[in-house]
C-alpha positions in Angstrom: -25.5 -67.6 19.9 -26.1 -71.3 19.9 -28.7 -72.4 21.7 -29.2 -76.4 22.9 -32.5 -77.8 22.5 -33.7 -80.9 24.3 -35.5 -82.5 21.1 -35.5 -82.3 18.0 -39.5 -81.4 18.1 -38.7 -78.3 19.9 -35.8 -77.1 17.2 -37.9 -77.8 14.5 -40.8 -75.4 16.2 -38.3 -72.9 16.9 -37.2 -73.2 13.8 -41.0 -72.9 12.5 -41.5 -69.9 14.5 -38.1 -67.8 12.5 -36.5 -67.9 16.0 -33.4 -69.5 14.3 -31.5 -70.2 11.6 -30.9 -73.9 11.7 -30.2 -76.7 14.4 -27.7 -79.5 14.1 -29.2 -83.1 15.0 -26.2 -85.4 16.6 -27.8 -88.9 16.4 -26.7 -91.4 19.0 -24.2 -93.0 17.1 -21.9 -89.7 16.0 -18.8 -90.9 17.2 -19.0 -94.2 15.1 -20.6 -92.3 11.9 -19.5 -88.7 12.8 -22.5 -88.2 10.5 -24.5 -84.9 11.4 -27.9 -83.3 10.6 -28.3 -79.9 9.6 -32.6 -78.4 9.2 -32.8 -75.2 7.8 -35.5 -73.8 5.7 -32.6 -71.3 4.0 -29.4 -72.4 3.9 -27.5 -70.3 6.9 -24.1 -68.1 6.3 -20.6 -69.5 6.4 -19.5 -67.8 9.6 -22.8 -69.4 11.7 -21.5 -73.0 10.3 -17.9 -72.0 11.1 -19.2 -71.3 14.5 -20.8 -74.4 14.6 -17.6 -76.3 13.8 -15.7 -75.0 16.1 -18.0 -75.6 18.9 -17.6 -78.9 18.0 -14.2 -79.6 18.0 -13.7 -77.6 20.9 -16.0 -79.9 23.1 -14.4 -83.0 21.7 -10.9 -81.9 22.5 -12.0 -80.9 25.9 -10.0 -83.7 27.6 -6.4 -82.5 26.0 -4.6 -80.0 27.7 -5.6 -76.5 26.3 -2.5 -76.1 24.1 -2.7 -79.2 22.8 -6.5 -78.8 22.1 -5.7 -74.9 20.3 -3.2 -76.6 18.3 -5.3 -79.5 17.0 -8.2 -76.7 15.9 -5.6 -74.3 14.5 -4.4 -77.2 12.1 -1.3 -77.4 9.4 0.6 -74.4 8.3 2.7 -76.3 5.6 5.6 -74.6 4.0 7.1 -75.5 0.4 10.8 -74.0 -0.4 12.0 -75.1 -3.7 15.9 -74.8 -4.3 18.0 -71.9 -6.0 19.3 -74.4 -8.6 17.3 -73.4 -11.7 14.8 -70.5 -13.2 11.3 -71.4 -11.0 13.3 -72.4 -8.0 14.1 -70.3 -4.7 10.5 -69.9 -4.2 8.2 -70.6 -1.2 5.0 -71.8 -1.2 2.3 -71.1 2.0 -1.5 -70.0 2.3 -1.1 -67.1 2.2 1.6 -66.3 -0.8 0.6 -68.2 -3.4 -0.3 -65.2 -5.5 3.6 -64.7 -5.4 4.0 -68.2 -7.4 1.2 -67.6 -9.4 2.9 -64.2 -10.9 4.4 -66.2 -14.3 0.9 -67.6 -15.7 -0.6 -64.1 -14.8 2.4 -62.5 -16.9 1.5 -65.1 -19.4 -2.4 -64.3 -19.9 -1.6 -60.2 -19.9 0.8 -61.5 -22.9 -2.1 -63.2 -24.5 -4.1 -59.6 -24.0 -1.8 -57.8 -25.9 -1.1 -59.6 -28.5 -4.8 -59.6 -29.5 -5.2 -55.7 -28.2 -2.3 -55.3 -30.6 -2.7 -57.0 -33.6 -5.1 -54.5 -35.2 -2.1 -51.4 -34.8 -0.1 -54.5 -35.6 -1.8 -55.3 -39.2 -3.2 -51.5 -40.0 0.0 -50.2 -39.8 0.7 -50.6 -43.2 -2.5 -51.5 -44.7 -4.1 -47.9 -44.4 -0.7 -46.6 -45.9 -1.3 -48.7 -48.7 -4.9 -47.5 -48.9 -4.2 -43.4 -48.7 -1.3 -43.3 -50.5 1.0 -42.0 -47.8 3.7 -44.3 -48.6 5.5 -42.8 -51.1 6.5 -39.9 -48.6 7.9 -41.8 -46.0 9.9 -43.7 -48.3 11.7 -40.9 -50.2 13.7 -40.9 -47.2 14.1 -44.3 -45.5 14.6 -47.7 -46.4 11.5 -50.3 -46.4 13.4 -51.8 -43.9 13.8 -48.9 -41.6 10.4 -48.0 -42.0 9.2 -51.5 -40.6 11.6 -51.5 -37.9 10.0 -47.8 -36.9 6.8 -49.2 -37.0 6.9 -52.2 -35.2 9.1 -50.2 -32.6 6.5 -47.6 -32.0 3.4 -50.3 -31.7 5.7 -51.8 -29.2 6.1 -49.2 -27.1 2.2 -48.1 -27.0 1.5 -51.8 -26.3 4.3 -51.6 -23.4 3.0 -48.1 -22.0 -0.7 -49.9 -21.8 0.9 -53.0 -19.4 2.6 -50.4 -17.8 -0.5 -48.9 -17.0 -2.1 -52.1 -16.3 0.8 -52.8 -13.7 0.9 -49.8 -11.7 -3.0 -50.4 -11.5 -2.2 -54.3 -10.1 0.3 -52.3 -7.8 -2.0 -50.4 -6.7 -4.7 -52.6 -5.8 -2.6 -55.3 -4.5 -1.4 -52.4 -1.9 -5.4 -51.2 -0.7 -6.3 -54.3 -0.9 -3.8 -56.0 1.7 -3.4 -53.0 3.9 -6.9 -51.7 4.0 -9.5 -54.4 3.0 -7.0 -57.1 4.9 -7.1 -59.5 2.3 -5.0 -61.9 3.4 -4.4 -63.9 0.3 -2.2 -60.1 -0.8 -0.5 -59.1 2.3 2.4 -60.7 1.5 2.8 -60.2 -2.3 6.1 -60.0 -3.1 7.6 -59.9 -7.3 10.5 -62.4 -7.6 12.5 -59.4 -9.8 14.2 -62.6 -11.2 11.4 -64.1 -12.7 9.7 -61.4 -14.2 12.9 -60.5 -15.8 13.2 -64.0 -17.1 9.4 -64.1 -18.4 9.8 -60.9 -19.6 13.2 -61.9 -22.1 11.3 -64.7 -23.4 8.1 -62.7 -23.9 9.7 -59.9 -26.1 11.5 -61.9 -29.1 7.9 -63.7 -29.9 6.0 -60.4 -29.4 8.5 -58.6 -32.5 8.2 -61.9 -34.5 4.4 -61.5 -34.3 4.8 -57.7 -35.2 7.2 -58.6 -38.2 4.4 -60.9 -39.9 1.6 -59.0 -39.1 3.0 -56.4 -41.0 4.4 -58.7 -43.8 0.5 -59.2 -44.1 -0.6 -55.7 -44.1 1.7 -55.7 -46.9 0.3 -58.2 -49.0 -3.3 -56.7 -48.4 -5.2 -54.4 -50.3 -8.1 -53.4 -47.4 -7.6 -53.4 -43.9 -10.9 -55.1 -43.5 -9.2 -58.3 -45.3 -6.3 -57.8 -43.2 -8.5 -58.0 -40.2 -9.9 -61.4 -41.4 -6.5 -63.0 -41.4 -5.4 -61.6 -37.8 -7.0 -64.6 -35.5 -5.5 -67.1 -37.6 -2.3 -65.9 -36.6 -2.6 -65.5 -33.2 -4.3 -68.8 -32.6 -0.7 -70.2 -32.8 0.2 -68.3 -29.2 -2.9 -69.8 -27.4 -2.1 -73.6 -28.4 -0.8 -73.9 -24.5 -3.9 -72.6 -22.8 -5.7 -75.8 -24.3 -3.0 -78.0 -23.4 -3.2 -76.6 -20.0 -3.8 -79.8 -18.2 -1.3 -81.5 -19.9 1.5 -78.9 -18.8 0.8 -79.2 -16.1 0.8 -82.8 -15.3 3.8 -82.8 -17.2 5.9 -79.2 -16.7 9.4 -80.9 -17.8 8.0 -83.5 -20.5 8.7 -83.9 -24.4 5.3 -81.8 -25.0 6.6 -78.8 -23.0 10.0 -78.3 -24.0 8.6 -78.9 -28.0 6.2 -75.8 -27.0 9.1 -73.9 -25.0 10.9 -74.0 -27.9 8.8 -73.1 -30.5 8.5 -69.3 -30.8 5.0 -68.8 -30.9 4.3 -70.8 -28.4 7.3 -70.3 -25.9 6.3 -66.9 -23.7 2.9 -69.1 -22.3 4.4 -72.9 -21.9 7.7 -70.9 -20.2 4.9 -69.0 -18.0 2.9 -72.3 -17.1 6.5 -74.3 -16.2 7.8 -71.6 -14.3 4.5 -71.3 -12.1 4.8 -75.0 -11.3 8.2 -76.4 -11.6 12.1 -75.7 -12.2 13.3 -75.2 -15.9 16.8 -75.7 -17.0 18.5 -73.0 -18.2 19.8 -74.2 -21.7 15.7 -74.6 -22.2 16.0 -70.4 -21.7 18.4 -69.7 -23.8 17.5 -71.8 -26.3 14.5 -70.6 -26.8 15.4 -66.8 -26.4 17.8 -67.7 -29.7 15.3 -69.2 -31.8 13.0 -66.4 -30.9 15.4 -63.7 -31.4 16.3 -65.2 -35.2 12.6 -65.7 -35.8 12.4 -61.9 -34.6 15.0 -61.0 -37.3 13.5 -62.7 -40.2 10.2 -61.5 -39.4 11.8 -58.2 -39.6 13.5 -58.7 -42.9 10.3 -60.6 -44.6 8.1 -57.6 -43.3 10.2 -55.0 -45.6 10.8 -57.2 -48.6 7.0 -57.7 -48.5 6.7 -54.1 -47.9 9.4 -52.9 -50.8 6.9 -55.1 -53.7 3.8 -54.4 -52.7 4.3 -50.4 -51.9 3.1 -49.7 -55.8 0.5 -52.2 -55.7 -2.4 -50.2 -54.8 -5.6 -52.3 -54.9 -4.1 -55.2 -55.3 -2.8 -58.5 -53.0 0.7 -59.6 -53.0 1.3 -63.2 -54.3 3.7 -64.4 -51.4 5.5 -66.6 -53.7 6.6 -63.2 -55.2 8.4 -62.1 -52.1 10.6 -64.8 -52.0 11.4 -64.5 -56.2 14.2 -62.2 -56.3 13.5 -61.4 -60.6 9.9 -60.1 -59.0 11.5 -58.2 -56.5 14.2 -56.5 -59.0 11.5 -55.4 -61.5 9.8 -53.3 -58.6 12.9 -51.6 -57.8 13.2 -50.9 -61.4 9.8 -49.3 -61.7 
């Protein structure tokens, strides 16, 4: 309860004597200043300074009609409805669903998760081959091409079963969390099928691009331990847009961000950023899902080319000029 006090001598002794939590001091001159005092030996909860608050605005809208006065205390509710025109558009913005808008840079961050979660299947995948001499079995029935597209396809789908697992999870706690903790921020999440789809195209070209040269690498390599030593320079590439955060933002539809947006490596998280806070055209989309999808390809290819020349080479690192010399190539196949 709040209890009025005729000085500010007798709040302090109560105060003194643990009988409260705090007293306000209104000097004279609050309504020029609207300055006010707050004593307290430990700072006091939130909900006791709500109350506090409100007491106060309730007694200085005491001369408005009461609906009027409830209105005033209840404040803005303001709505932001972007149009349908675009990918990022169709989307409201309130208190209490901005989780919903936010769903694109979460996407983007769980993309940045895998891809470091995955790069050690992603590089050992051929390296440990190399190492135990299991190779030359696989390949007595297969192309080196075939058996890099198996390989990448089958690291792809545990990496996929793992955010599947991570999603019903997010599912799952968004649902006990709105409808029995009433957390109000997640009562109203709702997936806009639309984006996630959209994210989701963009996210998959880059992620087989990645898979193709991490194991071009682990063909080149003789140890997996080397391997391992070259991984974070290739994923530091993706996370360029997570320090040009602020920048993005600013700036969703600038030069900067449709340079990243276009740029495999980084396109999945500068897509995910624009998307959370502004409209993208749709050429941008497709334009980058094709340059993704060729990179895709000829990560691909340069994974079993590297793979077909350094098979034999136990011990040994590939010289990458060699990949690209066709005579170097030919003499392995000869062998």
């Amino acid at each position: 309860p709040l209890i009025p006090y005729d000085s500010e001598e007798a709040a302090q002794a109560a105060l003194d004597a643990d009988e409260i939590q705090a007293f306000y001091v209104l000097p004279p001159d609050y309504f020029e200043t609207k300055n006010v005092d707050l004593v307290y030996y430990e700072s006091p909860d939130w909900a006791a300074k709500r109350q506090f608050w409100d007491f106060l605005q309730i007694n200085l809208l005491d001369d408005l009609p009461p609906e009027e006065a409830n209105r005033a205390v209840a404040g803005s509710n303001l709505i932001i409805r972007w149009p349908d025109a675009a990918p990022g558009g169709g989307r409201e913005f309130t208190e209490n669903t901005f989780l919903n808008n936010f769903v694109p840079v979460i996407i983007a961050f769980v993309f940045v998760f895998l891809l470091f979660s995955a790069s050690g299947y992603l590089m050992g995948a051929v390296v440990e081959e190399k190492e135990n001499q299991t190779m030359e079995i696989v390949i007595t029935s297969i192309s080196s091409n075939q058996l890099m597209v198996g390989k990448i396809v089958g690291i792809l789908g545990v990496v996929f079963t793992q955010l599947v697992v991570w999603a019903a999870f997010g599912v799952l706690a968004v649902y006990v969390g709105g409808n029995y903790l009433n957390i109000t921020q997640i009562q109203n999440v709702s997936l806009d099928l639309k984006m996630v789809l959209t994210t989701a195209a963009i996210a998959i070209p880059p992620f087989v691009m990645l898979a193709g040269f991490m194991t071009a690498i682990g063909a080149t390599m003789a140890e997996a331990q080397e391997a391992q030593q070259v991984t974070g320079l290739l994923i530091l590439p993706y996370m360029i847009p997570i320090y040009l955060l602020v920048p993005l933002m600013e700036n969703p539809n600038g030069p900067l961000a449709v340079v990243l947006s276009l740029f495999p490596p980084t396109a999945v998280v500068t897509f995910a950023l624009r998307l959370g806070f502004s409209q993208v055209p749709t050429w941008q989309i497709f334009a980058s899902m094709v340059i993704s999808s060729l990179c895709a390809l000829g990560a691909i290819w340069l994974a079993g080319r590297a793979f077909r020349l350094g098979m034999l080479r136990y011990g040994q690192r590939l010289n990458w000029r060699s990949i690209f010399t066709r005579k170097q190539l030919e003499g392995v196949g000869n062998e």
